[in-house]
mmCIF file of the N, C-alpha and C atoms, coordinates in Angstrom:
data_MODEL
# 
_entry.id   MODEL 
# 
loop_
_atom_site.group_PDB 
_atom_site.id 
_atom_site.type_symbol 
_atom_site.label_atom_id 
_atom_site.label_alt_id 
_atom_site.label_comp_id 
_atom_site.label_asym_id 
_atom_site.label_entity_id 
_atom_site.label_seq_id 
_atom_site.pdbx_PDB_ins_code 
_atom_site.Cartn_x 
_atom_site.Cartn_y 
_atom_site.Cartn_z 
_atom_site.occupancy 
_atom_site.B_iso_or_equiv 
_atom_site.pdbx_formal_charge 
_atom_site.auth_seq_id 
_atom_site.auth_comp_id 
_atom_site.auth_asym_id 
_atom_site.auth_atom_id 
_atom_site.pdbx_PDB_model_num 
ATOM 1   N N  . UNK A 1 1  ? 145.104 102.961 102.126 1.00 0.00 ? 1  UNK A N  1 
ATOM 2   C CA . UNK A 1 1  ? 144.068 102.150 101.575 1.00 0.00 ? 1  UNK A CA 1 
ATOM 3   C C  . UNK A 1 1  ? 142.799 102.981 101.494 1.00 0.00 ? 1  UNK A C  1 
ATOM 4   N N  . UNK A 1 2  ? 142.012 103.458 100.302 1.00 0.00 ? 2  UNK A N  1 
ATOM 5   C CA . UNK A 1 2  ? 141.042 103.859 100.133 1.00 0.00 ? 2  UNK A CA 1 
ATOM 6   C C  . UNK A 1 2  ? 139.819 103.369 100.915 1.00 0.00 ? 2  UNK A C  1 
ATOM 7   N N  . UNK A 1 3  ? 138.858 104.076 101.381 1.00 0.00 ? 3  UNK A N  1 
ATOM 8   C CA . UNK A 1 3  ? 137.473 103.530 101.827 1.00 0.00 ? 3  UNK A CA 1 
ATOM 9   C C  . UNK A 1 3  ? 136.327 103.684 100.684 1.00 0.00 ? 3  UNK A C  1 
ATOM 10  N N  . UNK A 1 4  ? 136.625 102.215 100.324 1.00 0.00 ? 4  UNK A N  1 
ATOM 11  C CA . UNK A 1 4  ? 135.099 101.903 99.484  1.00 0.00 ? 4  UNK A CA 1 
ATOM 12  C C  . UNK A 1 4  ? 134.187 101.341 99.507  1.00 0.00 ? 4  UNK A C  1 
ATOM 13  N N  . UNK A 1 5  ? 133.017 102.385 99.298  1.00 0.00 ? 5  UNK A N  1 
ATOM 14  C CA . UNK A 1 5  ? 131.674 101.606 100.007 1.00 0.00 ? 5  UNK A CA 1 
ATOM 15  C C  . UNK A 1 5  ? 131.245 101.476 99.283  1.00 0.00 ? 5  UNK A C  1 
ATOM 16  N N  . UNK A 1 6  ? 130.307 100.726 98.921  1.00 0.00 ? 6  UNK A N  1 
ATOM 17  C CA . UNK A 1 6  ? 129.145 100.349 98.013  1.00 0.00 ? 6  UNK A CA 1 
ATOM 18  C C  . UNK A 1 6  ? 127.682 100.723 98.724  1.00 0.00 ? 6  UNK A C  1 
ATOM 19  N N  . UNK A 1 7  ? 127.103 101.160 97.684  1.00 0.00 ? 7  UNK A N  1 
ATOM 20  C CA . UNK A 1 7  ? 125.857 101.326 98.137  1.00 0.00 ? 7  UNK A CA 1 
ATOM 21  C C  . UNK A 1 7  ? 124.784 100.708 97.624  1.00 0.00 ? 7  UNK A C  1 
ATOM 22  N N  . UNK A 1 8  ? 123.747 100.162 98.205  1.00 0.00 ? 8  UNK A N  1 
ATOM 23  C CA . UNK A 1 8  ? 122.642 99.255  97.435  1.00 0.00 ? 8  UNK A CA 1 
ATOM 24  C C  . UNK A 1 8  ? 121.710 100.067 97.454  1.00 0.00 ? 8  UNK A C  1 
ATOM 25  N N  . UNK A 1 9  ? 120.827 100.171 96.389  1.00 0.00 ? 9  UNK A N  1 
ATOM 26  C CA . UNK A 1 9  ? 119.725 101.094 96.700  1.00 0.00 ? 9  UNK A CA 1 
ATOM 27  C C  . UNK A 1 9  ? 118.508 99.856  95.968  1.00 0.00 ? 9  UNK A C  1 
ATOM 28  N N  . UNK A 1 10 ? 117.404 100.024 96.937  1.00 0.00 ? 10 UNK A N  1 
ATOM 29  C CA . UNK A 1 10 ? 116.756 99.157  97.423  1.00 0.00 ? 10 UNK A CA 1 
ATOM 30  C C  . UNK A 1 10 ? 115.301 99.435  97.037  1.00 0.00 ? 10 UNK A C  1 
ATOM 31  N N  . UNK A 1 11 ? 114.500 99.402  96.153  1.00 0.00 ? 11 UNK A N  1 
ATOM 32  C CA . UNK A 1 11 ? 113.392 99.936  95.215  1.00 0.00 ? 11 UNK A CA 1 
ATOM 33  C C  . UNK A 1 11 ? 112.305 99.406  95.985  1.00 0.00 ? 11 UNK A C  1 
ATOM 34  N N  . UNK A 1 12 ? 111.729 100.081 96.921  1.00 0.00 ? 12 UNK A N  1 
ATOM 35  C CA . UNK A 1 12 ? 110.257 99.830  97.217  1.00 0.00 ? 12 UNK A CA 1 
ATOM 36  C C  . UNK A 1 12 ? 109.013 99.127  96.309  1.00 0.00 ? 12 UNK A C  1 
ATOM 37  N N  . UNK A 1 13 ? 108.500 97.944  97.044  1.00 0.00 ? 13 UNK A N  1 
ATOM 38  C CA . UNK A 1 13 ? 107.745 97.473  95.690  1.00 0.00 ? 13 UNK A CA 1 
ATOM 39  C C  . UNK A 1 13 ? 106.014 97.830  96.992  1.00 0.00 ? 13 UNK A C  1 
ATOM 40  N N  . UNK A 1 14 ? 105.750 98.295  96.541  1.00 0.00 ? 14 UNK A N  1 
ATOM 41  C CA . UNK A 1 14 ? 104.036 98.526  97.120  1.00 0.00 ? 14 UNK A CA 1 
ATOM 42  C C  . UNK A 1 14 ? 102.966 97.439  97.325  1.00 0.00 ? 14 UNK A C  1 
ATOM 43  N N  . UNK A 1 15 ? 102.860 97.494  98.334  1.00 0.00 ? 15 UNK A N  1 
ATOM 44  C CA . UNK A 1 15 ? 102.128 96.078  98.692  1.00 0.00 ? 15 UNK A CA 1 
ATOM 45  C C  . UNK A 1 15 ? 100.704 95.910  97.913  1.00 0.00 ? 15 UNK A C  1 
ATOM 46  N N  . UNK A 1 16 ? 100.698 95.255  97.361  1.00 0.00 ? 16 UNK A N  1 
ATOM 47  C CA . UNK A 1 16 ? 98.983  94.924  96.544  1.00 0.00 ? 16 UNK A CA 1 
ATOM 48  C C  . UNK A 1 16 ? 98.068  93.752  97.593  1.00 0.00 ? 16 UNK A C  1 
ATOM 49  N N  . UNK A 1 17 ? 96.846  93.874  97.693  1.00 0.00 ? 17 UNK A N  1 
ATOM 50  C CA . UNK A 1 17 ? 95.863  93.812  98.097  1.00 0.00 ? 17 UNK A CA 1 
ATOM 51  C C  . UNK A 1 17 ? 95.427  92.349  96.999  1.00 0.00 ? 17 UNK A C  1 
ATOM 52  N N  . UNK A 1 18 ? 94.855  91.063  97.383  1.00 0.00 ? 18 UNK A N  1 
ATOM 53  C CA . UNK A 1 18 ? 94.487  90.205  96.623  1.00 0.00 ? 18 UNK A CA 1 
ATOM 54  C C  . UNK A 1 18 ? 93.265  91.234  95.637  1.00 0.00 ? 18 UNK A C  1 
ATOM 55  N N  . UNK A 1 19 ? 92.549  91.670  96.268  1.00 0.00 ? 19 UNK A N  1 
ATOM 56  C CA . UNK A 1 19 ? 91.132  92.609  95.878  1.00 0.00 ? 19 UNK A CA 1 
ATOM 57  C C  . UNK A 1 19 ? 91.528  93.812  95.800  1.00 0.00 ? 19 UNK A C  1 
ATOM 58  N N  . UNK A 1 20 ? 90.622  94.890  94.849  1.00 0.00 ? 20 UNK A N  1 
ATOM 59  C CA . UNK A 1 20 ? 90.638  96.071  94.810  1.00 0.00 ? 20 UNK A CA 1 
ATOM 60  C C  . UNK A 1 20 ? 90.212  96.908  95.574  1.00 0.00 ? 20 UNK A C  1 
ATOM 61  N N  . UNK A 1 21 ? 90.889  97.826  96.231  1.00 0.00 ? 21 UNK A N  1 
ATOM 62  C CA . UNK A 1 21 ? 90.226  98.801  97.015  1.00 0.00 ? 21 UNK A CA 1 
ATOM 63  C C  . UNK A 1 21 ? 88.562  99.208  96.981  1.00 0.00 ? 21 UNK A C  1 
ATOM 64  N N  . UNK A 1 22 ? 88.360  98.997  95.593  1.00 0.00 ? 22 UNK A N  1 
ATOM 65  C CA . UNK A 1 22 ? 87.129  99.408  95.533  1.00 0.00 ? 22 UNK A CA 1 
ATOM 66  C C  . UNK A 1 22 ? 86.108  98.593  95.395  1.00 0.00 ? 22 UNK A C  1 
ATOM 67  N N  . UNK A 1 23 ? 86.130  97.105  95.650  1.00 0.00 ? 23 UNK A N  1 
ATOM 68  C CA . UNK A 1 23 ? 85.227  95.982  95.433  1.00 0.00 ? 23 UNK A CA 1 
ATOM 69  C C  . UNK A 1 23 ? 84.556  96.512  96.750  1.00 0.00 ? 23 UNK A C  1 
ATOM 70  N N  . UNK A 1 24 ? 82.951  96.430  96.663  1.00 0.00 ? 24 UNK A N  1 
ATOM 71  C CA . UNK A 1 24 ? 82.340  96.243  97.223  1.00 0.00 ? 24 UNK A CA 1 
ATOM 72  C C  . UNK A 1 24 ? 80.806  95.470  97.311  1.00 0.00 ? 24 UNK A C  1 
ATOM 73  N N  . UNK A 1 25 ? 80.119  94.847  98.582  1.00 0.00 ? 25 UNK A N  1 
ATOM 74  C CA . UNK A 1 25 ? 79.859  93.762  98.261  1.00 0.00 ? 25 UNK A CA 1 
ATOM 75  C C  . UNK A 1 25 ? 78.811  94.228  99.612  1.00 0.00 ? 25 UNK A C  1 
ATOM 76  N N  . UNK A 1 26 ? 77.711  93.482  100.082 1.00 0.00 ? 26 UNK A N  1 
ATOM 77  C CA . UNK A 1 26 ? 76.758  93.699  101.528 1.00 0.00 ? 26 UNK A CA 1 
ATOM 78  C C  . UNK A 1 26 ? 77.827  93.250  102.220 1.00 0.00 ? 26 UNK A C  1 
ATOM 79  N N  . UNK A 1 27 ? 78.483  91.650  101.896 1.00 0.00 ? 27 UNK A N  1 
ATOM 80  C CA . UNK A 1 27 ? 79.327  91.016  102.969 1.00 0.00 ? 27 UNK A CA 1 
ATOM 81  C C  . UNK A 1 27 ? 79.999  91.821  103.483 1.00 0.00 ? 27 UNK A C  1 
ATOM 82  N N  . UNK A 1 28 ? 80.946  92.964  102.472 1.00 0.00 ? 28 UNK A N  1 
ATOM 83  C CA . UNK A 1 28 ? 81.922  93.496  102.660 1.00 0.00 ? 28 UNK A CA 1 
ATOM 84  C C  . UNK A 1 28 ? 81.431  94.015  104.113 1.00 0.00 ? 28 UNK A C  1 
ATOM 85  N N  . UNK A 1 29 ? 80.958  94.784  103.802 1.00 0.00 ? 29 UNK A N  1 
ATOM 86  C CA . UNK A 1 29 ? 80.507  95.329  105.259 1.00 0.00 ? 29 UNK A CA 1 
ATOM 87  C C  . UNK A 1 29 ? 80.103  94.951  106.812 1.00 0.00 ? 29 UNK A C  1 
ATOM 88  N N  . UNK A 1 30 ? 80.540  93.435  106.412 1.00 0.00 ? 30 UNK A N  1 
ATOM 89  C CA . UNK A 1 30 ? 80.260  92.672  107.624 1.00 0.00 ? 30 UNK A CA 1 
ATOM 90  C C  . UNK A 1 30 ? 81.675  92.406  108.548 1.00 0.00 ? 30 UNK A C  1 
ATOM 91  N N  . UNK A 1 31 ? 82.470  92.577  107.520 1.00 0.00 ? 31 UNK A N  1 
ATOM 92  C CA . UNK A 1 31 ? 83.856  92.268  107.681 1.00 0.00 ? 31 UNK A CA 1 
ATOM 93  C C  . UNK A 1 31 ? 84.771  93.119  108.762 1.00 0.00 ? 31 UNK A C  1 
ATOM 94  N N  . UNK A 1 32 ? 85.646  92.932  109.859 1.00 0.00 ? 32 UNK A N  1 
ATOM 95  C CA . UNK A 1 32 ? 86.513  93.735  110.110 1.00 0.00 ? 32 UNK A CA 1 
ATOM 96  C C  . UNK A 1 32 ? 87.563  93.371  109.783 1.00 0.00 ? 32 UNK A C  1 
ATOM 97  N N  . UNK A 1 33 ? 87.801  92.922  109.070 1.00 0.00 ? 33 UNK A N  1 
ATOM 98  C CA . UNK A 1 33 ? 89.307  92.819  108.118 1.00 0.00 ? 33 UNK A CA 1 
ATOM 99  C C  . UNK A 1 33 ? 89.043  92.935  106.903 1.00 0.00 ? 33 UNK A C  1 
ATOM 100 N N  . UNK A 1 34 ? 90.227  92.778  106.356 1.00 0.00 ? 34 UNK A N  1 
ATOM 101 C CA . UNK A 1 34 ? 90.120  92.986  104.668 1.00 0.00 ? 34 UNK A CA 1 
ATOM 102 C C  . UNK A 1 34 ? 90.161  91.474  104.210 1.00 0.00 ? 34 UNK A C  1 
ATOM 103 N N  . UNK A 1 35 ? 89.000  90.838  103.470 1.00 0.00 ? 35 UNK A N  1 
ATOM 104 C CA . UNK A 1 35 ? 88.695  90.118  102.893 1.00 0.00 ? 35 UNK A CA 1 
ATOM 105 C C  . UNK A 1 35 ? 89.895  89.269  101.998 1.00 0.00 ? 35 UNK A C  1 
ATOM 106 N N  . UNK A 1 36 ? 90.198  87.973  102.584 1.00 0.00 ? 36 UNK A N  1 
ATOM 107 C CA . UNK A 1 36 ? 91.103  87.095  101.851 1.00 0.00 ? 36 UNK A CA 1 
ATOM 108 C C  . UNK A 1 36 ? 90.532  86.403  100.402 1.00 0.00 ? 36 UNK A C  1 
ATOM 109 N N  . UNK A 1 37 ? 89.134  86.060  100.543 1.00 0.00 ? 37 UNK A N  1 
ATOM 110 C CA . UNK A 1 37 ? 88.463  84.649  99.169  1.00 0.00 ? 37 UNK A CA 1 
ATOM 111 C C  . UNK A 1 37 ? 87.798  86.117  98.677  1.00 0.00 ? 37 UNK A C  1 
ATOM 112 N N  . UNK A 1 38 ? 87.233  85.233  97.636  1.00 0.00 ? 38 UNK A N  1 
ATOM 113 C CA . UNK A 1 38 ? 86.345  85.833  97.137  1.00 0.00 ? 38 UNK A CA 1 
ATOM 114 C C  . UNK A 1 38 ? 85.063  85.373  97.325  1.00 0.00 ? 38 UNK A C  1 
ATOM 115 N N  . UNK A 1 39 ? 84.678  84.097  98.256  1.00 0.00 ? 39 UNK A N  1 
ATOM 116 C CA . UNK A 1 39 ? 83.301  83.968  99.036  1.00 0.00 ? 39 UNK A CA 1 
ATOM 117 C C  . UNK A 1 39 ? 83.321  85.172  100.416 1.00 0.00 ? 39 UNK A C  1 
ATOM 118 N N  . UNK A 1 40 ? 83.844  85.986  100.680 1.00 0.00 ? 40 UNK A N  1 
ATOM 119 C CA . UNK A 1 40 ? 83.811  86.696  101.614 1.00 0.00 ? 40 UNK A CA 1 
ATOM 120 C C  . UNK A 1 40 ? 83.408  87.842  101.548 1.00 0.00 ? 40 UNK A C  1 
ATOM 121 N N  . UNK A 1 41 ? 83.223  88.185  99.745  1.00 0.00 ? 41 UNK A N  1 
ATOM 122 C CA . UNK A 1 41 ? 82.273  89.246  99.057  1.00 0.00 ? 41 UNK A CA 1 
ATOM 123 C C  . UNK A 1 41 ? 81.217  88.940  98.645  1.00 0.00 ? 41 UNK A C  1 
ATOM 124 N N  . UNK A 1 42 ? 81.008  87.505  97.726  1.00 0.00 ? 42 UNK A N  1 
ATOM 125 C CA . UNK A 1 42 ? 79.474  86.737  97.524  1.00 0.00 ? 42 UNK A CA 1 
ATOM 126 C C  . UNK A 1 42 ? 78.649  86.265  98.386  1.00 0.00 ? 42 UNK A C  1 
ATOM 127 N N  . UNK A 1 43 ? 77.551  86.461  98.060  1.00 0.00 ? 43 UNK A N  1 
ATOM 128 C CA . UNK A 1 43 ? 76.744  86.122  98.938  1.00 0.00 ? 43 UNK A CA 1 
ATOM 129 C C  . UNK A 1 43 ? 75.603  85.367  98.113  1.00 0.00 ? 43 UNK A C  1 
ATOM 130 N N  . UNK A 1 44 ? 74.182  84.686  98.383  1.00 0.00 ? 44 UNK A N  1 
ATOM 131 C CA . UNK A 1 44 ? 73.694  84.243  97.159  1.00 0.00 ? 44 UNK A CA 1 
ATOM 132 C C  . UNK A 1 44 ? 73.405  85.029  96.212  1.00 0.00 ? 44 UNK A C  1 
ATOM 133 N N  . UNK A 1 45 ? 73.057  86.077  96.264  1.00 0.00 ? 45 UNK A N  1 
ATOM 134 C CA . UNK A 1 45 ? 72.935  87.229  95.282  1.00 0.00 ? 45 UNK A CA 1 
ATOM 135 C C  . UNK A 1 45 ? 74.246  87.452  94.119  1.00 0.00 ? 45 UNK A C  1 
ATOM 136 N N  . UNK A 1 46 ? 75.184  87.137  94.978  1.00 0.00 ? 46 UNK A N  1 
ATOM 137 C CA . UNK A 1 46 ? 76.156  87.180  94.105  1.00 0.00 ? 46 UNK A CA 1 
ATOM 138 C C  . UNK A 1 46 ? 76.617  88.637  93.485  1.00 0.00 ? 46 UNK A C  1 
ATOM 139 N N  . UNK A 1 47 ? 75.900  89.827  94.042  1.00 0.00 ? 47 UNK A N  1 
ATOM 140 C CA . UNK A 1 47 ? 76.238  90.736  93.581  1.00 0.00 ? 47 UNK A CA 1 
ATOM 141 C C  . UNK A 1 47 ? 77.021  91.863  94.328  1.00 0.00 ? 47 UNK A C  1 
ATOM 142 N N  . UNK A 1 48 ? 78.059  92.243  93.479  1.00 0.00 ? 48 UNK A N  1 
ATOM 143 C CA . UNK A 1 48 ? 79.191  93.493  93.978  1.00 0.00 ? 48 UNK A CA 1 
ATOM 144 C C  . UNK A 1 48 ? 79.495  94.072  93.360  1.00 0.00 ? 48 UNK A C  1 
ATOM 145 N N  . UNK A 1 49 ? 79.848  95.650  93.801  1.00 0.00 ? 49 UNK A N  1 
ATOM 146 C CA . UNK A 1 49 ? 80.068  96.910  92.987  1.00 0.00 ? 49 UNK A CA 1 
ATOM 147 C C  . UNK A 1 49 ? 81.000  97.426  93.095  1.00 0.00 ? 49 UNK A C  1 
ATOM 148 N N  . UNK A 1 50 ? 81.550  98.433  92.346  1.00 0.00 ? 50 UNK A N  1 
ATOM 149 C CA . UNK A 1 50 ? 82.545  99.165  92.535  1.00 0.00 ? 50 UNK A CA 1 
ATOM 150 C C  . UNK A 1 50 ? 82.213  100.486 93.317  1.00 0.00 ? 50 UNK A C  1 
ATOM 151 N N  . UNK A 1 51 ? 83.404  100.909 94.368  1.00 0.00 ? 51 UNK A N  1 
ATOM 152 C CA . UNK A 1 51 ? 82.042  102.470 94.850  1.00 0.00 ? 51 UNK A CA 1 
ATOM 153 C C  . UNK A 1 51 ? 83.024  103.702 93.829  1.00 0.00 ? 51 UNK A C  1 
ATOM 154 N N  . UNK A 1 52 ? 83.731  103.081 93.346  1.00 0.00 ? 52 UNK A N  1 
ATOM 155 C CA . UNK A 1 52 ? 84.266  104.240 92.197  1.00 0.00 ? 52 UNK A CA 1 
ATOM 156 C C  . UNK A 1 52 ? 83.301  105.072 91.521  1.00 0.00 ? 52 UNK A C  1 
ATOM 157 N N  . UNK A 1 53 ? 82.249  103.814 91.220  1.00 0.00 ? 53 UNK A N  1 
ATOM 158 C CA . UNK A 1 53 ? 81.205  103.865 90.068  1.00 0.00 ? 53 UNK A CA 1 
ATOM 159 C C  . UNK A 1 53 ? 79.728  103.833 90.654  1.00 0.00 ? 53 UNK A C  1 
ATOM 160 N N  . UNK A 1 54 ? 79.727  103.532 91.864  1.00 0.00 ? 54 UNK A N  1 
ATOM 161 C CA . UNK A 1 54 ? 78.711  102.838 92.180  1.00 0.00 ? 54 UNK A CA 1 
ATOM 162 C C  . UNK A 1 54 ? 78.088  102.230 91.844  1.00 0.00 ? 54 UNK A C  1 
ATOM 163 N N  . UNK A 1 55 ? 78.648  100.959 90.486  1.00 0.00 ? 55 UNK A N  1 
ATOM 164 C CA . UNK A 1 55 ? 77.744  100.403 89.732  1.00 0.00 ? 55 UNK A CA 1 
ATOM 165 C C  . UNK A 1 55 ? 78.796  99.023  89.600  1.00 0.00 ? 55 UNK A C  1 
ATOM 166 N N  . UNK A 1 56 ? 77.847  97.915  88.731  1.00 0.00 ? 56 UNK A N  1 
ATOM 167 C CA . UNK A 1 56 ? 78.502  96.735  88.545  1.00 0.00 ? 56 UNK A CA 1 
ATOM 168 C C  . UNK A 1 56 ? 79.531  97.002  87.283  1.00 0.00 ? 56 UNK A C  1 
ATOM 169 N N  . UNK A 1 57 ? 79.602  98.208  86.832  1.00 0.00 ? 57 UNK A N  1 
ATOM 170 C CA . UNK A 1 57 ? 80.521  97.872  85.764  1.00 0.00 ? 57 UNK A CA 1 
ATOM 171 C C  . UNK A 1 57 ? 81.824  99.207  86.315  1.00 0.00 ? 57 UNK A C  1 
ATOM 172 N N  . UNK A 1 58 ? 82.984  98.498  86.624  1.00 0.00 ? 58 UNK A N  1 
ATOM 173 C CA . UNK A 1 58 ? 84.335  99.598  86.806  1.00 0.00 ? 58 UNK A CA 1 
ATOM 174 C C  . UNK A 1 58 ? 84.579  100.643 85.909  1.00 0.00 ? 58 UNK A C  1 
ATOM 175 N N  . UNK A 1 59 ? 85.427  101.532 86.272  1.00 0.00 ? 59 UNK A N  1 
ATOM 176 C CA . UNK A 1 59 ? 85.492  102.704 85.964  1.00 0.00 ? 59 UNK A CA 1 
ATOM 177 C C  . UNK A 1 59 ? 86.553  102.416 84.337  1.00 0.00 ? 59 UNK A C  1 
ATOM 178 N N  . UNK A 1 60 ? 86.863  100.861 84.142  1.00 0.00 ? 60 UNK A N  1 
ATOM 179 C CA . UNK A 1 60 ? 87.498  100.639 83.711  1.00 0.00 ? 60 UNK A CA 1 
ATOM 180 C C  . UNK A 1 60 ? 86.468  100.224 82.107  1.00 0.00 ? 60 UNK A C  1 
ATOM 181 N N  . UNK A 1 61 ? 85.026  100.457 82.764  1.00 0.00 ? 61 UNK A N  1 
ATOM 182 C CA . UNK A 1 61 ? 84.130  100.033 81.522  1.00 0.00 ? 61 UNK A CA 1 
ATOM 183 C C  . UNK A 1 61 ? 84.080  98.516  81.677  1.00 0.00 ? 61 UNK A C  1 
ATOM 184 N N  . UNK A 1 62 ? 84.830  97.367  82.534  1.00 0.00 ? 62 UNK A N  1 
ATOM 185 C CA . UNK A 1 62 ? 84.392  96.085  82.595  1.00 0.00 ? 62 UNK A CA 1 
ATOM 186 C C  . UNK A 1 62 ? 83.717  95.741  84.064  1.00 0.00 ? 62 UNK A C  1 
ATOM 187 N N  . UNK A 1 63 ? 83.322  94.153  83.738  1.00 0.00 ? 63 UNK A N  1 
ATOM 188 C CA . UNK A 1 63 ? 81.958  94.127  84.922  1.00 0.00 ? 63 UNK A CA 1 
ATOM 189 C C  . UNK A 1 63 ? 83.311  93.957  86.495  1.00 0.00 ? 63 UNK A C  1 
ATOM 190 N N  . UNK A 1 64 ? 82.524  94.167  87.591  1.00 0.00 ? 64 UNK A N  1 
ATOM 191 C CA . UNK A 1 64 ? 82.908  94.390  88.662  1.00 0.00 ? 64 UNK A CA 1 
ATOM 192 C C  . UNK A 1 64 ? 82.961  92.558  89.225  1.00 0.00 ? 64 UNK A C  1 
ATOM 193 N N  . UNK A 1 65 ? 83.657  91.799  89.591  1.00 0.00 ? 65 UNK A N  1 
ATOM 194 C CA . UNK A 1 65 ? 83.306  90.749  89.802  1.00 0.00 ? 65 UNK A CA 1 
ATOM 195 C C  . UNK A 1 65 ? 84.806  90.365  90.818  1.00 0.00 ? 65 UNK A C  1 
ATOM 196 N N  . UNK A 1 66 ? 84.770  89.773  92.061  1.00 0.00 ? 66 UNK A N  1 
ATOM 197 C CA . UNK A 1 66 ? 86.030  89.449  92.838  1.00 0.00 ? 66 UNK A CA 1 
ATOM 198 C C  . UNK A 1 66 ? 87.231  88.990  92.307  1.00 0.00 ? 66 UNK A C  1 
ATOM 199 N N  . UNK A 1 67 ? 86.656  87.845  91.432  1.00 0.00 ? 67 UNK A N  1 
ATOM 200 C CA . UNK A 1 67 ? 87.636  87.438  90.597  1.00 0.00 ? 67 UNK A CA 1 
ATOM 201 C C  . UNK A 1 67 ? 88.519  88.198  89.325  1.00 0.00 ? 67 UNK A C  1 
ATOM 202 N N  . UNK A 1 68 ? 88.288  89.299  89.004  1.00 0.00 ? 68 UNK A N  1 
ATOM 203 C CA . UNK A 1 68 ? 88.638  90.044  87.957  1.00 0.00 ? 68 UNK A CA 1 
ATOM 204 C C  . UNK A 1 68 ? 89.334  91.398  88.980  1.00 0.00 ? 68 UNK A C  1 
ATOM 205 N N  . UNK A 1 69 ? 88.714  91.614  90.401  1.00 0.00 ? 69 UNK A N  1 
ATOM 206 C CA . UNK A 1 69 ? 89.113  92.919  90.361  1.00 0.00 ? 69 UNK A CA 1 
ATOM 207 C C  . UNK A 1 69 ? 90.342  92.687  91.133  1.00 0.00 ? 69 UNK A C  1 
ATOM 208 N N  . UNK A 1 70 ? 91.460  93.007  90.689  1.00 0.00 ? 70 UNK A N  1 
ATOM 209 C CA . UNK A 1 70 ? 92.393  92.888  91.220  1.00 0.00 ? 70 UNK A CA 1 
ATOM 210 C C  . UNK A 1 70 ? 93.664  93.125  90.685  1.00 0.00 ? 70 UNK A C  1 
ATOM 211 N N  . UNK A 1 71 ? 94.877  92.697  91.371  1.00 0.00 ? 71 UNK A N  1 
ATOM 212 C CA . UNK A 1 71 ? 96.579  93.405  90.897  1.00 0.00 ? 71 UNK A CA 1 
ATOM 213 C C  . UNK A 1 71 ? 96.423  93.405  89.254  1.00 0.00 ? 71 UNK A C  1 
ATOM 214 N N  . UNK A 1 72 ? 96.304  94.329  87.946  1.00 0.00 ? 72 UNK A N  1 
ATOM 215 C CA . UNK A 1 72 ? 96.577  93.583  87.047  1.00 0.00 ? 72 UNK A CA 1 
ATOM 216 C C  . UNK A 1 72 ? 95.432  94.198  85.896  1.00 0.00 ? 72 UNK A C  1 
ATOM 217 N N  . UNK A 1 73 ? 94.391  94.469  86.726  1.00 0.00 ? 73 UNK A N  1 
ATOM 218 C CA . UNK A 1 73 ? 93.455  95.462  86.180  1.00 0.00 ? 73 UNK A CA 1 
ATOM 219 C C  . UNK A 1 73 ? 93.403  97.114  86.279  1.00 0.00 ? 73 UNK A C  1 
ATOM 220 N N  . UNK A 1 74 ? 93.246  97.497  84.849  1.00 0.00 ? 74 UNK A N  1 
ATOM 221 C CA . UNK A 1 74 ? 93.486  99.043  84.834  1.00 0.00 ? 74 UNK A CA 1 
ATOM 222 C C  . UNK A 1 74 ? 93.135  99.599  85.775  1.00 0.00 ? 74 UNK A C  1 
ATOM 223 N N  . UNK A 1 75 ? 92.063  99.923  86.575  1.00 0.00 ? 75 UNK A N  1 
ATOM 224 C CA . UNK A 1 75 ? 91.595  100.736 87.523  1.00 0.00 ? 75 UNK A CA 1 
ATOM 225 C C  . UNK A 1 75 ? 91.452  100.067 88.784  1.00 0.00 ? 75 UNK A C  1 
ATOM 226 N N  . UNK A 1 76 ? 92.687  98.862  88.942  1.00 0.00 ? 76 UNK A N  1 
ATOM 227 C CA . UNK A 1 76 ? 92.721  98.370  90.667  1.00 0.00 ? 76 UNK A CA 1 
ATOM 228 C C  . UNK A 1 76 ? 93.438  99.094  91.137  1.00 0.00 ? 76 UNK A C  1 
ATOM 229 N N  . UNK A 1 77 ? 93.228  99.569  92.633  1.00 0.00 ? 77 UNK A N  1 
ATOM 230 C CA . UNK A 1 77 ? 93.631  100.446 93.709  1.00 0.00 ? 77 UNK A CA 1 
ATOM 231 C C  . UNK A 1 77 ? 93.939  99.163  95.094  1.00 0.00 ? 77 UNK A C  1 
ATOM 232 N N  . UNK A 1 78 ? 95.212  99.278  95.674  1.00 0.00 ? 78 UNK A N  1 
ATOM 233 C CA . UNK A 1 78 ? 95.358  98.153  96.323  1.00 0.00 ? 78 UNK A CA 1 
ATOM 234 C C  . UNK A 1 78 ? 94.273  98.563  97.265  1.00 0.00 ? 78 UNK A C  1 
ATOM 235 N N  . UNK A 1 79 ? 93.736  97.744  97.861  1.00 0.00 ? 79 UNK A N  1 
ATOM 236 C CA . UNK A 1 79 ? 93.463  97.940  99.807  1.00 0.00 ? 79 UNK A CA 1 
ATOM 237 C C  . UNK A 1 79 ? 93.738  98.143  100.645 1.00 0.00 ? 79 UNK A C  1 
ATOM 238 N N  . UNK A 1 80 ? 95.226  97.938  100.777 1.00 0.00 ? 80 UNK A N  1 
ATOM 239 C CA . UNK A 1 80 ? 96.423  98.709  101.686 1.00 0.00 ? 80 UNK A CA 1 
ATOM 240 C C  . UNK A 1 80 ? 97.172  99.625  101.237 1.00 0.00 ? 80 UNK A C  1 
ATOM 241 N N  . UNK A 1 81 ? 96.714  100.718 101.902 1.00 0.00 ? 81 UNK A N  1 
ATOM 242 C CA . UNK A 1 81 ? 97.505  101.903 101.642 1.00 0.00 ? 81 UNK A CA 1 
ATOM 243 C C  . UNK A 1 81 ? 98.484  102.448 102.461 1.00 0.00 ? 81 UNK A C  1 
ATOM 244 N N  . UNK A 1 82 ? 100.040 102.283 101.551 1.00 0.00 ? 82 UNK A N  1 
ATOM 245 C CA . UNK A 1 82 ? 100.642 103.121 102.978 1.00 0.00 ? 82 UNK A CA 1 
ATOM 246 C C  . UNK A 1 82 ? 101.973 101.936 102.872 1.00 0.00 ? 82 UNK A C  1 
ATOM 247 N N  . UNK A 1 83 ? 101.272 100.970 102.461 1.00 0.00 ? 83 UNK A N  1 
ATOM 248 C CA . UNK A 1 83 ? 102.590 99.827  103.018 1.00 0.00 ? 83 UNK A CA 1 
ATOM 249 C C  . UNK A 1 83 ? 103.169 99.690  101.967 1.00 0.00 ? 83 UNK A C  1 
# 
């Protein structure tokens, strides 16, 4: 009787980050975790940057905003790296 094995090969899918690596925000910096909402980057100012760019508009040429930066956009970088 022959030994036949099958083999599964099993495709790593890379963990994405709700937010982009590169959203940044004052809050951000308050944080020791990585930020779940997107009230956890706004503040009344309401304003956040990319540090790609250091500016409100991504490297992608559109505006930097929690809600936009993320899985799905040209120049999102997860937040977790590694996993």
């Amino acid at each position: 009787m022959a030994d036949e094995s099958t083999e599964t090969t099993v495709e790593a899918v890379p963990f994405q980050s709700t937010f982009c690596g590169s959203l940044r925000s004052k809050k951000f910096f308050m944080l020791d975790r990585l930020a779940t909402s997107a009230d956890e980057y706004l503040d009344a100012a309401n304003h956040v940057w990319c540090c790609e760019t250091q500016e409100v508009i991504g490297p992608d040429n559109g505006r930097v905003d929690p809600h936009t930066c993320g899985p799905g956009r040209a120049c999102y970088s997860s937040a977790v790296k590694g996993l």
